[in-house]
ZAMARGU-4260 file (C-alpha; in steps of 0.2 Angstrom, whole numbers, plus 5000, padded with zeros to 4 digits):
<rodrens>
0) 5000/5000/5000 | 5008/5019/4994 | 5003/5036/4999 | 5009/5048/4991 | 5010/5069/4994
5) 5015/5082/4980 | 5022/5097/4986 | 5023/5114/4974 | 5035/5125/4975 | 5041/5141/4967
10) 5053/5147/4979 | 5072/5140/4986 | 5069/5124/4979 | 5086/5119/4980 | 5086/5121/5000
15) 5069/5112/5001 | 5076/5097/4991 | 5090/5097/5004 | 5078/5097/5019 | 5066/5086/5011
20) 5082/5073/5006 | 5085/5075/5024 | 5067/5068/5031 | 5068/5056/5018 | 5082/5048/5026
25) 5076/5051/5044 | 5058/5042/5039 | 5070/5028/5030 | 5077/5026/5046 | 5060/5021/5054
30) 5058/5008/5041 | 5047/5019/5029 | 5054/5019/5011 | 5052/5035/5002 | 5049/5040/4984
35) 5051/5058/4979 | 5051/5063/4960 | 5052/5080/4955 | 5044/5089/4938 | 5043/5106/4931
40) 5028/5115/4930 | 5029/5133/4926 | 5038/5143/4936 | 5032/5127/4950 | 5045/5112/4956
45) 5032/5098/4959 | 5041/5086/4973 | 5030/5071/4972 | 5031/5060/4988 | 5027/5041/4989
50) 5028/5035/5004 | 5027/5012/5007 | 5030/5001/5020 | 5030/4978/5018 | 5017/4981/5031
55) 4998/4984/5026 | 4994/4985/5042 | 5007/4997/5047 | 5003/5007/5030 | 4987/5011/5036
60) 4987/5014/5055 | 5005/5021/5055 | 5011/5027/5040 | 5001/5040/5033 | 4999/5050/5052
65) 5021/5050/5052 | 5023/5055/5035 | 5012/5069/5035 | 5021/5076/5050 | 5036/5074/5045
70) 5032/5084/5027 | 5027/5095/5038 | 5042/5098/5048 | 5051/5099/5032 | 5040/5114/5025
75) 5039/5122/5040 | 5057/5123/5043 | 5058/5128/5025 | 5047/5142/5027 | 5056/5146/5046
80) 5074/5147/5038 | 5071/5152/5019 | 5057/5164/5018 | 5052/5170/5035 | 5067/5183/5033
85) 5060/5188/5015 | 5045/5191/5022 | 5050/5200/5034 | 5060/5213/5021 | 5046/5212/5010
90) 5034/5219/5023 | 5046/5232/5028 | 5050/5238/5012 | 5032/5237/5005 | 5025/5246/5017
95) 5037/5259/5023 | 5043/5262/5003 | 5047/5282/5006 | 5062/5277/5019 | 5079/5277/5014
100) 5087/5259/5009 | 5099/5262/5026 | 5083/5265/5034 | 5074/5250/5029 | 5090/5241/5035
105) 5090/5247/5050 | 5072/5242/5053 | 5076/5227/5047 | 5090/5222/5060 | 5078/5228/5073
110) 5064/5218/5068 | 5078/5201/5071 | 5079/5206/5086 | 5063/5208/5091 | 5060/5189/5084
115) 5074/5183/5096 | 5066/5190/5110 | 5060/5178/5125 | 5051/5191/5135 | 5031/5191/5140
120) 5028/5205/5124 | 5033/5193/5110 | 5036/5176/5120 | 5023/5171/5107 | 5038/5174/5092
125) 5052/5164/5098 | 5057/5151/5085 | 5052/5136/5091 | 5034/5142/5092 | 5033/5149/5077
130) 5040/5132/5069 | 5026/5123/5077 | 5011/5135/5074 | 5018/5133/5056 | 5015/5115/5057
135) 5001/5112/5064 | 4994/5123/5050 | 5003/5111/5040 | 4997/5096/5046 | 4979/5103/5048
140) 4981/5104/5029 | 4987/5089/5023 | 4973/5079/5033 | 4960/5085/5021 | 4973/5087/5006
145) 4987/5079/4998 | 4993/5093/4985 | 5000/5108/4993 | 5005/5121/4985 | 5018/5131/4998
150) 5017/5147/4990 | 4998/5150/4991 | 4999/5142/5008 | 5007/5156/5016 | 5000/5169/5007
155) 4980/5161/5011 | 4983/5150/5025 | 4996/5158/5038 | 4987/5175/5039 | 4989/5177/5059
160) 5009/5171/5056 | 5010/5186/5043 | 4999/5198/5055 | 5014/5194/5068 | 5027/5197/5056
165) 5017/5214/5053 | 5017/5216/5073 | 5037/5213/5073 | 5040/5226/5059 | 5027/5239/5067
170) 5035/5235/5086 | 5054/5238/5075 | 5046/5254/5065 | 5044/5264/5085 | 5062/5258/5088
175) 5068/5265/5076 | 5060/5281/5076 | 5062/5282/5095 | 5083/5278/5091 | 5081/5291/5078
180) 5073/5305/5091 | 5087/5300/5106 | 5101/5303/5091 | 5094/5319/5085 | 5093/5322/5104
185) 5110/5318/5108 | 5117/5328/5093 | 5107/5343/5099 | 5117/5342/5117 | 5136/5336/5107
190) 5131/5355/5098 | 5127/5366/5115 | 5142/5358/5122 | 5154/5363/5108 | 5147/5380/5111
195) 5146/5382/5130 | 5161/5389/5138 | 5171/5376/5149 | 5166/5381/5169 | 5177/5368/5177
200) 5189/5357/5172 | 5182/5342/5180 | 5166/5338/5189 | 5161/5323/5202 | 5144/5322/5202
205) 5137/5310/5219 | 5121/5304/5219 | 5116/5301/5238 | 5103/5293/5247 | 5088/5296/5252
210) 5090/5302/5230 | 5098/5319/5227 | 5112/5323/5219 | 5127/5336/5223 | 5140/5342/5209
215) 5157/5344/5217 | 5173/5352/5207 | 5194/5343/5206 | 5194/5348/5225 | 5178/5343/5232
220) 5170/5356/5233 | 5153/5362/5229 | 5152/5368/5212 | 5149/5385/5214 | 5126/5393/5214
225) 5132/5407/5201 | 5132/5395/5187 | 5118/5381/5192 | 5107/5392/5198 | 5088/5381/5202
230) 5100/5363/5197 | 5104/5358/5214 | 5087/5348/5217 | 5081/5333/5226 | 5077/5320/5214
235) 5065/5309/5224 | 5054/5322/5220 | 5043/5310/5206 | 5036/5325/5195 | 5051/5330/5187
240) 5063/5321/5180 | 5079/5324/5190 | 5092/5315/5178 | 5087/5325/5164 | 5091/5341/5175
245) 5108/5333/5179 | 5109/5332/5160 | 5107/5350/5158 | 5119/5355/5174 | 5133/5345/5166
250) 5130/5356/5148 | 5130/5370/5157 | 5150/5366/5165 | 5152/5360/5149 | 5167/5349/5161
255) 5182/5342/5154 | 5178/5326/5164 | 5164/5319/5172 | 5167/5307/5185 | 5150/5300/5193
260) 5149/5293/5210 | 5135/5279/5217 | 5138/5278/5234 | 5121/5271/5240 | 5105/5262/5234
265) 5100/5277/5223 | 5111/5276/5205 | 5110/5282/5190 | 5099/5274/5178 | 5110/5264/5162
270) 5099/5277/5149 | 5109/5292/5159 | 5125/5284/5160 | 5123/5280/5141 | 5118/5297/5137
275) 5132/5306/5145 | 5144/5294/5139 | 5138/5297/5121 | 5138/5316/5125 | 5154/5318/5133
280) 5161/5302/5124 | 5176/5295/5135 | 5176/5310/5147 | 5167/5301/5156 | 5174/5289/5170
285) 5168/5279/5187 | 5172/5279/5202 | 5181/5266/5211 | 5181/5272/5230 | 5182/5291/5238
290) 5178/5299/5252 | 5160/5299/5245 | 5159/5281/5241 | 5168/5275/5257 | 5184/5268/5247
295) 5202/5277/5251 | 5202/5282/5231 | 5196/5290/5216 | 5197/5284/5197 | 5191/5295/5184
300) 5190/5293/5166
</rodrens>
């Protein structure tokens, strides 16, 4: 007794032969003998799959449930490794067409990212469950069908994997243009800086429990009201945003070197640090121990 499964495709037949030569070999070495044939049809490779086993019994109780699976895998991982990347592009490119080509790239890289994510928010991307929603689909198919035709079957019959491969680009898309906003940001502060007249030489800043922050000058020293006037503030206080005034204290010393200081449970967050670093580039240093961090020490830059 045969059974027998043709697969059309139009797209990386070459790689689907190799994974479909691999199953063919795992199924052979369950005892399942496997024909496949392949013929031209258009711009369509037809893979042709006969399937047989000595036993009728087998054949019919065993065989048909096992091969359709395995097909399956073999599709799915074809449509996982080949064209799930092309998809991805195609969405991207289709739908954000007046974007620069660096632009689209860049939405691109951060769109694989986002499918490599394990969190809550797109836990319902990672691989291995796309690979098997993509399957079941497949198998759901094959159980009423034994010609598939793989191209069709993603356009008509994975529309909720296409709507998440839309959700990934949209999620990339606010990335971007949210990278894009902190750049032009950061750029803005790189050109007051280059205009702002250096007030000191070198600046600690100390942030202190129960959360306010003190700037100090090379000797320890309070850095002088006459030039931060109204930046000396508490930032426990939850209506403004403390860090940002930090930000605009430092612009106004324009320092030669910033060395920050974390004594106790209140720190800077890692978006401040990164934004001072990519203002002041590598004038800014950590400290390692001082009299305000209770080591004998200070490092800067």
């Amino acid at each position: 007794m045969s059974n027998d499964i043709s697969i059309g495709i139009a797209k990386h037949t070459d790689a689907f032969r190799d994974t479909l030569g691999q199953t063919i070999r795992s199924l052979e070495n369950k005892g399942i003998k496997i024909c496949m044939r392949e013929k031209p049809n258009g711009r369509f490779i037809i893979f042709s799959c006969t399937g047989a086993t000595n036993s009728q019994l087998e054949a019919v109780t065993g065989l048909k449930p096992l091969f359709r699976n395995t097909l399956a895998a073999a599709i799915a991982e074809l449509i996982i490794s080949r064209w799930e990347k092309v998809m991805l592009f195609n969405i991207i490119k289709n739908d954000y067409a007046s974007l620069r080509k660096e632009e689209l790239q860049n939405i691109y890289e951060l769109a694989l990212g986002r499918m490599e994510q394990l969190d809550d928010e797109a836990g319902q991307l990672e691989l291995s469950r796309r690979k098997n929603r993509i399957q079941k689909s497949l198998d759901e198919f094959l159980l009423s069908s034994d010609h598939i035709n793989v191209d069709g079957f993603v356009v008509f019959r994975l529309k909720e994997y296409l709507a998440d491969l839309r959700w990934v680009v949209g999620r990339a898309v606010d990335d971007f243009l949210l990278e894009r906003e902190y750049q032009d940001f950061i750029n803005l502060l790189r050109f007051f800086l280059q205009h702002q007249e250096q007030r000191a030489a070198l600046v600690h800043v100390v942030v202190k429990p129960p959360g306010h922050f003190q700037l100090y000058d090379n000797d320890f020293r309070p850095v002088s009201y006459q030039y931060l006037e109204g930046f000396i503030v508490d930032i426990s206080h939850r209506e403004i945003d403390y860090e940002d005034v930090l930000i605009s204290a430092l612009i106004t010393l324009a320092p030669g070197q910033v060395v920050l200081h974390s004594p106790g449970t209140v720190k800077l967050t890692a978006h401040t640090v990164g934004t001072l670093r990519a203002v002041f580039e590598n004038h800014v240093g950590e400290c390692c121990g001082c009299q305000f961090c209770g080591g004998p020490e200070c490092a800067g830059g």
